[in-house]
N, C-alpha and C positions, 0 to 999 in steps of 0.2 A: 191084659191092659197094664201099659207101665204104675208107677208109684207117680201118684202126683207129686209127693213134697220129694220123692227124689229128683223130678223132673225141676220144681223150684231151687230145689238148694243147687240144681247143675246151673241152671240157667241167671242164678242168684250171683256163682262164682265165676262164670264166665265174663258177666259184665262189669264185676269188679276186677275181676286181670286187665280187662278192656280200660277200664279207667285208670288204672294205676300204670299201665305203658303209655296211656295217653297222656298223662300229667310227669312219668320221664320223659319221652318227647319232648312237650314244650319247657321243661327245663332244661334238655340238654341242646335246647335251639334256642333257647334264649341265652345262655353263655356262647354261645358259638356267633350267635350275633351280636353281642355285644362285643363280643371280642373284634370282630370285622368295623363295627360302626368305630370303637376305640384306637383302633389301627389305622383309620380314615383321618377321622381329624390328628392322631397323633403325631403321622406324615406332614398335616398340613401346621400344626402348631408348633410343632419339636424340631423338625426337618429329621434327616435321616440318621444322621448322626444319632443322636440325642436316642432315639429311639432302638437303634442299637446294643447302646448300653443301656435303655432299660430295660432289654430281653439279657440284656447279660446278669441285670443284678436281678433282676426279680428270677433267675434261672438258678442264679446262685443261693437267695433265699429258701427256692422249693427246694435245693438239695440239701442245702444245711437242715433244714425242718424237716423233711421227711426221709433222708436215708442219713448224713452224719450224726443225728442228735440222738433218734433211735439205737442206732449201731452202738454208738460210743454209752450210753446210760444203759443199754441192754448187756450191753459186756459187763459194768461193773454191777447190774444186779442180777445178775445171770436172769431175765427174761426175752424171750422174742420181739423182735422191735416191734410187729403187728400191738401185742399187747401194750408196748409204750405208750403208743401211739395212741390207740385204744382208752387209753388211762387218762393220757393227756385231753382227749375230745370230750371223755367223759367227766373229768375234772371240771373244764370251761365250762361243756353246758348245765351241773350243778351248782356250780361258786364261783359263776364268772370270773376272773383274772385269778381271785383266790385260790382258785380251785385247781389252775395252772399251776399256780406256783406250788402248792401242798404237793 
């Protein structure tokens, strides 16, 4: 006869993988529609133009922020820009703005 608490602690971890793909799911469907429902009215508020350039600056934004910022502060302190990065999200979420800057 099998181990019952081994059967628990299987059955324990299974349903927590089960919840934790379920709650990525609904967060990565909840950005994905947000993003369609802000595309919707954006068309109808901005017209096309408008909305154009703001896939252009907010495009320019993510690359400044996550590959030239990195790149260029990783070269002069010789680390990986992963870790910059790394440093920088961890800065924020301990000293808010402070923590960026430090």
């Amino acid at each position: 006869m099998p181990n019952s608490e081994a059967w628990l602690d299987r059955k324990f971890l299974t349903d927590t993988g089960w919840n934790y793909a379920s709650f990525a799911i609904m967060a990565a469907t909840g950005v994905i529609l947000n993003f369609f429902i802000a595309a919707f009215f954006g068309v109808e508020a901005l017209g096309v133009f408008n909305q154009i350039y703001a896939v252009y600056v907010i495009a320019g934004q993510v690359a400044e922020s996550y590959v030239l910022t990195p790149k260029l502060v990783g070269d002069r302190v010789g680390l990986h820009p992963v870790w910059i990065i790394f440093a920088l999200l961890a800065g924020g979420a301990l000293f808010d703005f402070t923590g960026v800057l430090l």
